[in-house]
C-alpha positions in Angstrom: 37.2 8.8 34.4 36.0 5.4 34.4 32.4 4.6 33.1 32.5 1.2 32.1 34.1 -2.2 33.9 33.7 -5.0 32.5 34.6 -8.4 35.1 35.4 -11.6 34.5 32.8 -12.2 31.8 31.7 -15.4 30.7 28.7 -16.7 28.8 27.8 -20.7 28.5 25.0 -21.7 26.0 23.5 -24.9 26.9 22.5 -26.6 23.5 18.5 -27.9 23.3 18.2 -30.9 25.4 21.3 -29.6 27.5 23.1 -32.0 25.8 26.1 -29.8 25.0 27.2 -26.2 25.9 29.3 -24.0 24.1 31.3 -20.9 25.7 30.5 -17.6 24.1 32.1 -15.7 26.5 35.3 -16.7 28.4 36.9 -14.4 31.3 36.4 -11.0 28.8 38.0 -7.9 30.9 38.4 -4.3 30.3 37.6 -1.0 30.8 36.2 2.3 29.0 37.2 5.5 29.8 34.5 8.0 29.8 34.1 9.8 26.5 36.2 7.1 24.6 34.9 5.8 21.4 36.2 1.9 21.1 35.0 -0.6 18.5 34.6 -4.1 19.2 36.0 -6.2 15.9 36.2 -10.2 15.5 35.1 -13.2 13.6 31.2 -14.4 13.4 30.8 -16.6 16.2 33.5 -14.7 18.3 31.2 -13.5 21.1 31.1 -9.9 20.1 27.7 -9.9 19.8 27.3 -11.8 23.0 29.0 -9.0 24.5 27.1 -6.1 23.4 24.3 -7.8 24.4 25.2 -8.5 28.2 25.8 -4.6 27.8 22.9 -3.9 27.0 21.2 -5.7 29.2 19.2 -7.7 27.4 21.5 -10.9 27.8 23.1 -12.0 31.4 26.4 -13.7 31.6 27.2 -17.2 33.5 29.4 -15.5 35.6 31.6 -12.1 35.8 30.2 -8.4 36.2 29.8 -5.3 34.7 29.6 -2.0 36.3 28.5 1.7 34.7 29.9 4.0 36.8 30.7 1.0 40.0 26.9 0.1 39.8 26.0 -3.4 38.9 23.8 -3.5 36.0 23.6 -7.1 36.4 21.5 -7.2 40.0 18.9 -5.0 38.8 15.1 -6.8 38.4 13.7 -7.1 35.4 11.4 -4.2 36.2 13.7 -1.9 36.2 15.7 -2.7 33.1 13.5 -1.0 30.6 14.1 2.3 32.3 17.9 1.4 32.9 18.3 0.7 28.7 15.7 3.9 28.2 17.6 6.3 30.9 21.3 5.5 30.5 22.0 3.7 27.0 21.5 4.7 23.6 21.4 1.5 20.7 21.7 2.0 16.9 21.4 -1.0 14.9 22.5 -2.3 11.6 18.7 -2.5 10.3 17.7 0.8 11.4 14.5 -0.6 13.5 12.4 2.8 13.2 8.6 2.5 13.4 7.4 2.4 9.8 3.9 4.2 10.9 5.6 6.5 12.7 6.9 9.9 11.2 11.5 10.6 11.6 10.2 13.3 14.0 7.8 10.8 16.2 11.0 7.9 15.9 13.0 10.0 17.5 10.8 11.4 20.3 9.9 8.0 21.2 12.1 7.2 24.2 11.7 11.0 25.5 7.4 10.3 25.0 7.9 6.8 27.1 10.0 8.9 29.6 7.2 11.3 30.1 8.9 14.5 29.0 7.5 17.8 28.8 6.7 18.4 25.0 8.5 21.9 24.9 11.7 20.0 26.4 11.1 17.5 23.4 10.9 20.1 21.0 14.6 21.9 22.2 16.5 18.9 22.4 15.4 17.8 18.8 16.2 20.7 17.0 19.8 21.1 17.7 20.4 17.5 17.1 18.5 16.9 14.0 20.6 20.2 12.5 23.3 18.8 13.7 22.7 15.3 11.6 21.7 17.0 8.5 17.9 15.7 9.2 15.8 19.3 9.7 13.8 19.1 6.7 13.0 15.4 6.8 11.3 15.0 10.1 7.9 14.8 8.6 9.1 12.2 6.1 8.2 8.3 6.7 11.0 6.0 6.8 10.1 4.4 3.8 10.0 7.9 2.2 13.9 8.6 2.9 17.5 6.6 1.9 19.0 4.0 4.0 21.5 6.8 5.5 18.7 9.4 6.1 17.3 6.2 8.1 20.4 5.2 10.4 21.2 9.2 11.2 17.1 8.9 12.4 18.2 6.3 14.6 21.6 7.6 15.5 19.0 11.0 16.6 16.9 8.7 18.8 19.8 7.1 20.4 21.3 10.2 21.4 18.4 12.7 22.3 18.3 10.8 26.0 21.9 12.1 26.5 22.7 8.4 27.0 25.9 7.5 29.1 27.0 5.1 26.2 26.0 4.7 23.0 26.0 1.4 21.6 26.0 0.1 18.0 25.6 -3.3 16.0 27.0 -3.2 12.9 25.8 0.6 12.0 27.2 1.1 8.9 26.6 -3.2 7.6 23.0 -2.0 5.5 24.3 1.2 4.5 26.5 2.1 1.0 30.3 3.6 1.4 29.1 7.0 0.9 26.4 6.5 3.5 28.7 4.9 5.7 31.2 7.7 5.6 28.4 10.4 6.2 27.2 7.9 9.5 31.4 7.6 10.7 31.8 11.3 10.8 28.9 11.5 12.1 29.9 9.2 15.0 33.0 11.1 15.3 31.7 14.5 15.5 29.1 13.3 18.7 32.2 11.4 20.6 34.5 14.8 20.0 31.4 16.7 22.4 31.6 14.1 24.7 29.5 11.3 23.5 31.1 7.9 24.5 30.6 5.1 22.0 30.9 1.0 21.7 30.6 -0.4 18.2 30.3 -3.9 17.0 31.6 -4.2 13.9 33.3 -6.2 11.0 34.2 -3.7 9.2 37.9 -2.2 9.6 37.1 1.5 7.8 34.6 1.6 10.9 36.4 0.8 13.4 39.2 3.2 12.2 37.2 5.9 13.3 37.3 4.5 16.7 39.9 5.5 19.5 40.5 2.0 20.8 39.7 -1.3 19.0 39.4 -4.6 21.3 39.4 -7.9 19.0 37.3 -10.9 20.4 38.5 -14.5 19.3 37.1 -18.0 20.6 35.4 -15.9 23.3 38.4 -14.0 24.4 40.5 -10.4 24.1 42.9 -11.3 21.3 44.6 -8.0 21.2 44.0 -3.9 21.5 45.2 -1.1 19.2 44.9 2.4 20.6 44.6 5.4 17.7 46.8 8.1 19.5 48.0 10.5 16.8 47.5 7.9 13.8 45.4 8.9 10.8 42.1 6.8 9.8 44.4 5.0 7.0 47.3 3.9 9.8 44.7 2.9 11.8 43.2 0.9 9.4 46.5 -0.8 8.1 47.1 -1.4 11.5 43.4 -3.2 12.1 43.7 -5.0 9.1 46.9 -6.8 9.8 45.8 -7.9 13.5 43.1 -9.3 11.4 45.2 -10.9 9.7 46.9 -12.1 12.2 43.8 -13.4 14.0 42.5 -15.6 10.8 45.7 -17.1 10.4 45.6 -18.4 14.0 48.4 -15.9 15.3 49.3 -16.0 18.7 47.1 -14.3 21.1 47.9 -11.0 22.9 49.6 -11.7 26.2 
C-alpha cells in the first residue's frame, strides 16, 4: 500500500539580495510503499538533504506535492505542524540531539510527555522497545554518561515509541564507529522487518545496503534506483557503489 507520494518537487533558493537562485530541487518524483525501507544516497549539494527536509516538514518546496497517505502535508498551517512531525513522523539524526539534562529514560518519553500520555501507557510502550534496543539498564544514565551508539539507539527509541508512520534519518550512522554503525543497521533492519517504514539520508553505501530500495539524487534530480530483492548486503553494496561511480564520473542519467 501506498504511504508516501512525492509530486513534482522542486526547491529554488533565492541568494541574499535575490540576486541569484539556485535549484535544489528539480521535478523529484516517487513513491514509498508502506513498510519499505529506502535510502536516499547522492553527492553534497545534491538536494538530498533538501528533500528530507520538505518531508519533514520543516522546509516547503517552490512547487510540487507530497502526500502521506493522499493527504497534503504541504497545506497544513503552521499550527498544526508540530503535532503533524510529533503524531506521524519519527527523525533520528546524525548528532544524536538528546537533551543533555535530561536522563535516556526522560529523552525518550519526551514526544509521548508533549503528547499528553497517560504515564502507565508511557511506561508499557518503553519497556518492550528499550529491550528490544539493548538499552534496559541504561535508562537512568545521562547521555554524556554512555557511548556514541548507546546515544543514537536512545534516539532511534524516541523516534519510534510514537509508532510513527515513517521514520526518517539524516546520516544516522555519520558520528558513530563501524562497530556502532553495524549494531544501529541491524537495528534499523530488525524495526522495518515488524513493519516499521524507514527513509534514510545517507553517504554511506554499507548503510544504504541495508535498505530495500536506494534512490540516488544528482543536480537536484533522480539519477537512478536499485531495488534489493533477493541480493545480500555485499551485492547490494557492489551494486551501490558502482552507480556511484557512475554518478561522479558524470554517467548518463537513468531514463
Amino acid at each position: 500500500m501506498e504511504l508516501l507520494n512525492v509530486k513534482n518537487l522542486k526547491k529554488i533558493y533565492a541568494t541574499r539580495f535575490g540576486g541569484n537562485q539556485v535549484e535544489a530541487l528539480s521535478n523529484i518524483s516517487f513513491s514509498i510503499e508502506e513498510g519499505e525501507f529506502v535510502a536516499i544516497m547522492g553527492e553534497s549539494g545534491s538536494g538530498k538533504t533538501t528533500l528530507l527536509n520538505i518531508l519533514a516538514s520543516l522546509d516547503k518546496p517552490t512547487s510540487g506535492e507530497v502526500l502521506l497517505r493522499g493527504k497534503s502535508i504541504l497545506s497544513m498551517e503552521e499550527s498544526q505542524l508540530a503535532a503533524f512531525r510529533r503524531e506521524h513522523l519519527g527523525f533520528v539524526f546524525q548528532d544524536f540531539n538528546l537533551l543533555d539534562t535530561f536522563s535516556l529514560k526522560d529523552n525518550i518519553l519526551l514526544p509521548l510527555v508533549l503528547s499528553n500520555m497517560d504515564f502507565l501507557e508511557m511506561e508499557n510502550r518503553l519497556q518492550p522497545i528499550a529491550e528490544k534496543l539493548g538499552i534496559s539498564k541504561l535508562l537512568d544514565k545521562f547521555p554524556y554518561e554512555v557511548s556514541g551508539g548507546e546515544k543514537q539507539r536512545a534516539a532511534v527509541a524516541r523516534a519510534i515509541i510514537t509508532e510513527p508512520e515513517i521514520l526518517l534519518a539524516d546520516e544516522p550512522t555519520g558520528a558513530l564507529d563501524s562497530k556502532s554503525s553495524g549494531e544501529l543497521l541491524n537495528i534499523f533492519t530488525k524495526i522495518n522487518k515488524s513493519g516499521q517504514t524507514i527513509l534514510m539520508v545517507t553517504h554511506s553505501a554499507i548503510a544504504a545496503s541495508h535498505a530495500s530500495r536506494v534512490l540516488f539524487i544528482k543536480d537536484g534530480e533522480i539519477f537512478h534506483q536499485i531495488y534489493k530483492g533477493d541480493l545480500s548486503n555485499r551485492e547490494m553494496f557492489e551494486k551501490i557503489s558502482n552507480t556511484l561511480t557512475l554518478l561522479a564520473s558524470g554517467g548518463k542519467r537513468d531514463e
